[in-house]
SETI-426632 format. One record per residue (C-alpha): x, y, z. Coordinates in steps of 0.02 Angstrom, whole numbers, plus 50000, padded with zeros to 5 digits. Layout:
BEGIN
XYZ ...
***
This chain:
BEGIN
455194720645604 454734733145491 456484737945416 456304717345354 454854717545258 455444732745150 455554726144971 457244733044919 459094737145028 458864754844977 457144756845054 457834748545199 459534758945200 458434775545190 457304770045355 458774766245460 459474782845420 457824790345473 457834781045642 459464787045673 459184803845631 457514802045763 458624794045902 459874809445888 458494822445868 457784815946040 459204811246150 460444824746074 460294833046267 462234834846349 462244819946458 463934824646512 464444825646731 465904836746702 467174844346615 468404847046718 469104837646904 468104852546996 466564848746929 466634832946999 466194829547200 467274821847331 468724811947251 468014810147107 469054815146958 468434820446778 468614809246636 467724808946465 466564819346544 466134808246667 466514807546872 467484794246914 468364788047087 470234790947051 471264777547095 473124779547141 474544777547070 473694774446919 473604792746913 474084808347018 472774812747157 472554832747146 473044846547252 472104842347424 471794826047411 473194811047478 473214792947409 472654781247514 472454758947454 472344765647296 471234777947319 471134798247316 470334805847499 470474823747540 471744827647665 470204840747755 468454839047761 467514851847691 466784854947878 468334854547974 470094850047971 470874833548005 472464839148088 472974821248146 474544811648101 473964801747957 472234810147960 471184809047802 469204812447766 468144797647740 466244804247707 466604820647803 467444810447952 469134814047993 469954796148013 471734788148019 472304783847845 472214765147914 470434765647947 470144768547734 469464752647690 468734744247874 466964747947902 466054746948078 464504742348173 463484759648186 463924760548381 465784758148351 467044767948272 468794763748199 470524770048258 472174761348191 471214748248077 470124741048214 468364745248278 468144751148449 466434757448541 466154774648537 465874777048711 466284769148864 465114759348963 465534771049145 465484787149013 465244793748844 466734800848730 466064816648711 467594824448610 467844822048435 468784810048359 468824800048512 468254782748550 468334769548697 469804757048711 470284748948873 468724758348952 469614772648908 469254788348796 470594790848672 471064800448508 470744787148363 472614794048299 473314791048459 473054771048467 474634760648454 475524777948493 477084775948614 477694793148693 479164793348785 479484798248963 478544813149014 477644814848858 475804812548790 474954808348625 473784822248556 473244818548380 474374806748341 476024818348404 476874820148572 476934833948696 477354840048852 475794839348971 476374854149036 476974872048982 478634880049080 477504892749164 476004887049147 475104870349229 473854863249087 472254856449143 471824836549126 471224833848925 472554846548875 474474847148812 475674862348775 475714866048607 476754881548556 477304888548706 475114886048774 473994875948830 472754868848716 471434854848692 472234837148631 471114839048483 471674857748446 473584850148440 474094854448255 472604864248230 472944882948164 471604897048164 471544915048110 471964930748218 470474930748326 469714914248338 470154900748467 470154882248445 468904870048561 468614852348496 469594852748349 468784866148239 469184886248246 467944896948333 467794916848329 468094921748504 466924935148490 465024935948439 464084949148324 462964955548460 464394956448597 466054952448670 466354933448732 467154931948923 468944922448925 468804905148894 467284906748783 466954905048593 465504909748495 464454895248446 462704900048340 462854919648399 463124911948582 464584912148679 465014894048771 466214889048853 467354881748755 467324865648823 465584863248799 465484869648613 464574854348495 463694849248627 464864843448756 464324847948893 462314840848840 462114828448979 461114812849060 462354809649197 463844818449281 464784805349184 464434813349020 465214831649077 467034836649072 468054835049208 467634847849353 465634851249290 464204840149341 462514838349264 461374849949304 459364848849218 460264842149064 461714852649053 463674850549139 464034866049235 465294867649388 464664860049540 464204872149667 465764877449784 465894866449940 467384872350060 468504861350142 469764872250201 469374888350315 470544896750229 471874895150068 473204881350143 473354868549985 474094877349864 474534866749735 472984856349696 472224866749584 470704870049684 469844883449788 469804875249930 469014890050027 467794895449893 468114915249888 468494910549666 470494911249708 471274896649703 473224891349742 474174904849714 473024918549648 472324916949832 473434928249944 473194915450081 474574905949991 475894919949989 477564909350037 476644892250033 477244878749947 476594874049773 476784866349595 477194877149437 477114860549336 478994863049286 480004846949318 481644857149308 481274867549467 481334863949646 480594874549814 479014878649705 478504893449806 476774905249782 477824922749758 476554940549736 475234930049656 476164915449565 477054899849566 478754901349530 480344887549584 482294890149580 483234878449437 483754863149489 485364865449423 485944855049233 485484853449089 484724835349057 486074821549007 487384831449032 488704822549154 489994826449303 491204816049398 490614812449584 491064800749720 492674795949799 494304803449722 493044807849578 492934790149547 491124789349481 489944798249362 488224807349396 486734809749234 485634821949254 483914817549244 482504824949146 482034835149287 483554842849306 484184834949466 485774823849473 485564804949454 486384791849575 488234790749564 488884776849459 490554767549455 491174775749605 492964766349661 492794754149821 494664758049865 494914772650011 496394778450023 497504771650161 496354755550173 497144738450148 496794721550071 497364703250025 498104698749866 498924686849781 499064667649849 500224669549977 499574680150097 500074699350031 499214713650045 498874732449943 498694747249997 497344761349938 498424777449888 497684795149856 497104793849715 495904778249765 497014765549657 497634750249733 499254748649753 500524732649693 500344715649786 501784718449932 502524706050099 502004689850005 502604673750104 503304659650046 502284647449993 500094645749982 499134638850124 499044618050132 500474618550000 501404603350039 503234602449973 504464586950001 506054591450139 507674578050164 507584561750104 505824553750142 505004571750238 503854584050204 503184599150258 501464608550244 501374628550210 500474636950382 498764647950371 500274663650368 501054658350215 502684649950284 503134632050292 503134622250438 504344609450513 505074595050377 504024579650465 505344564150436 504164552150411 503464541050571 505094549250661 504454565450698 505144582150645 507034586950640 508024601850738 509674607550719 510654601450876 512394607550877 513304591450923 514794593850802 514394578550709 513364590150557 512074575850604 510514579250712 509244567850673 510324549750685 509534536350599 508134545250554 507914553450354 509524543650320 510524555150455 510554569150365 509944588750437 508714599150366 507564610050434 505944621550375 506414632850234 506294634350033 506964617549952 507854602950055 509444607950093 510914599750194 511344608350320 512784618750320 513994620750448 515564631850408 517014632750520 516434641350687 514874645050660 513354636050707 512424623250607 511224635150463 510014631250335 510554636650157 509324645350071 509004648049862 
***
């Protein structure tokens, strides 16, 4: 208002200059975020000083950080890793790449781009990463996950359950040669710290050594399946497997014995509650057991462990079996021989019908059948014509029976030195069962024959 009622544009031009120079003078504070990307927080990237969400491909996400719909997520959290297949950090949450853009109810969390409850309603999912599906808890990176045979999903990957000398407990798979939380598959930590639910722990604490299978958690050493709180309970549902709830916290049940002394060996309990169990008991010296190796048979407890004899090849491979070698035997993942297949029916020196007319093989040594031999002549219920107005049927043996002259009945050679047997009857002429219908033939001294072609 007041630059319009100045009198002249000069007086006017020098007041605007003077509000400008006031608006600089006051505001003339940086009001810059950043100057470069690592000024900037989370995914953000720096541009014209400013922090801005990057979005991909438009540009390059930086080192760390994977694209993901179009946007830039860090490949870790800054808390922990995210070592699953396909893991990236949403909000400090390590979550399948799927899961980037689907957002769930606050008691439900999402695995392969769909929102399942966090816990079960017969238990809670007390490890991270894990929520329920099917009433069952699983790794969010392991849903829609097929492993094949004798194989299970850990973080999104698939492993043995089992090490070659070394039976892993329930919850864990091998992973380099050991046994190791699902959650610790992929997961690498320095030279004297152990993985337990995901994250690297120091073995050992400041004020003092940590027994085996124990971590240091806030100057504490827990067992490392209890570290974050796991084994915090209501319920024995909420503990482990193995440890019940006891004033709030899972700890192993107290020892009940069923067995006076050591005799199951390869249940991986103490069934006699002296703290040995299987084969670390001496009670199970030469008892039977498991060593978790599906390539080994007689499992046998041997000066303290579990040890079996190879079954014997090499899986896939395959050998001839059977008669004469006939067939062929796979062998199986465990390293036993499959069923033989293909093997030949034919053994040698049996016999069989071929052809239509009544021959028969024989089975040589080498299980092969043999060619069609002794055929007849003609195929059962054949009928052929015979003489003028006969005919005659071939037997159940393959050979053709009498020529039937019509209403007359059959006709047999009689030697009557005529060359005519049958008078009146077919015309007078003589024939008899064989190939064709030939006249008889009756040379000079000899008796009356059938000619055969």
């Amino acid at each position: 208002m007041i630059l319009f009622l100045m009198k002249s544009e000069d007086e006017r031009a020098i007041l605007m200059a003077i509000i400008l120079a006031l608006g600089v003078a006051c505001c003339s504070g940086d009001t810059s975020e950043c100057a470069v990307d690592i000024d900037c927080p989370g995914v953000k990237t720096c541009e014209d000083g400013r922090c801005i969400i990057a979005r991909c491909p438009d540009m390059f996400c930086k080192d760390g950080y994977v694209c993901v719909e179009g946007l830039c997520y860090p490949d870790d959290c800054d808390t922990r890793p995210c070592p699953g297949l396909g893991e990236i950090c949403i909000d400090e949450v390590c979550l399948p790449s799927s899961c980037a853009d689907v957002i769930c109810p606050p008691d439900q969390a999402c695995a392969n781009g769909h929102c399942y409850p966090k816990d079960c309603q017969t238990k809670k999912c007390i490890n991270y990463g894990e929520v329920c599906i099917e009433d069952e808890c699983r790794q969010r990176t392991c849903d829609g996950v097929v492993c094949g045979a004798g194989l299970v999903c850990a973080n999104g990957y698939c492993y043995p359950p089992g090490c070659v000398d070394q039976n892993c407990d329930p919850g864990e798979i091998c992973y380099e040669d050991r046994c190791v939380e699902r959650n610790c598959a992929e997961v690498v930590c320095l030279p004297g710290q152990q993985c337990a639910n995901g994250l690297c722990w120091a073995e050992d604490c400041a004020t003092g050594d940590c027994a085996e299978g124990q971590v240091c958690e806030n100057e504490n050493c827990v067992a490392t399946e209890c570290v974050e709180g796991r084994c915090v309970c209501e319920t024995d549902a909420d503990c482990p497997q193995d440890l019940v709830c006891d004033q709030g916290n899972c700890k192993a049940a107290a020892c009940v014995p069923d067995e006076g002394q050591e005799l199951s060996c390869a249940d991986g309990r103490d069934n006699d509650c002296d703290n040995l169990a299987d084969c670390a008991d001496p009670e199970c010296e030469g008892r039977a057991c498991d060593d978790g190796n599906p390539g080994t048979i007689d499992d046998t407890c041997t000066s303290g462990n579990c040890s079996g004899s190879s079954a014997g090849c090499t899986p896939l491979d395959t050998q001839p079996c059977g008669r004469c070698n006939s067939g062929t035997e796979t062998c199986q993942p465990d390293q036993t021989w499959g069923p033989c297949q293909g093997e030949s029916g034919c053994v040698p020196g049996n016999k069989r019908g071929c052809g239509t007319k009544c021959g028969e093989q024989t089975c040589n040594d080498q299980c092969n059948w043999g060619s069609c031999q002794n055929e007849g002549t003609c195929t059962p219920n054949e009928v052929w014509s015979c003489g003028e107005c006969g005919s005659m049927t071939c037997r159940s043996d393959c050979v053709f029976g009498a020529c039937n002259c019509g209403s007359s009945g059959s006709c047999d050679i009689v030697e009557n030195g005529s060359g005519s047997t049958c008078p009146g009857v077919c015309g007078g002429s003589c024939f008899r069962y064989c190939v064709g219908t030939q006249n008889c033939d009756h040379p000079a001294g000899e008796p009356w024959q059938c000619t055969y072609q």
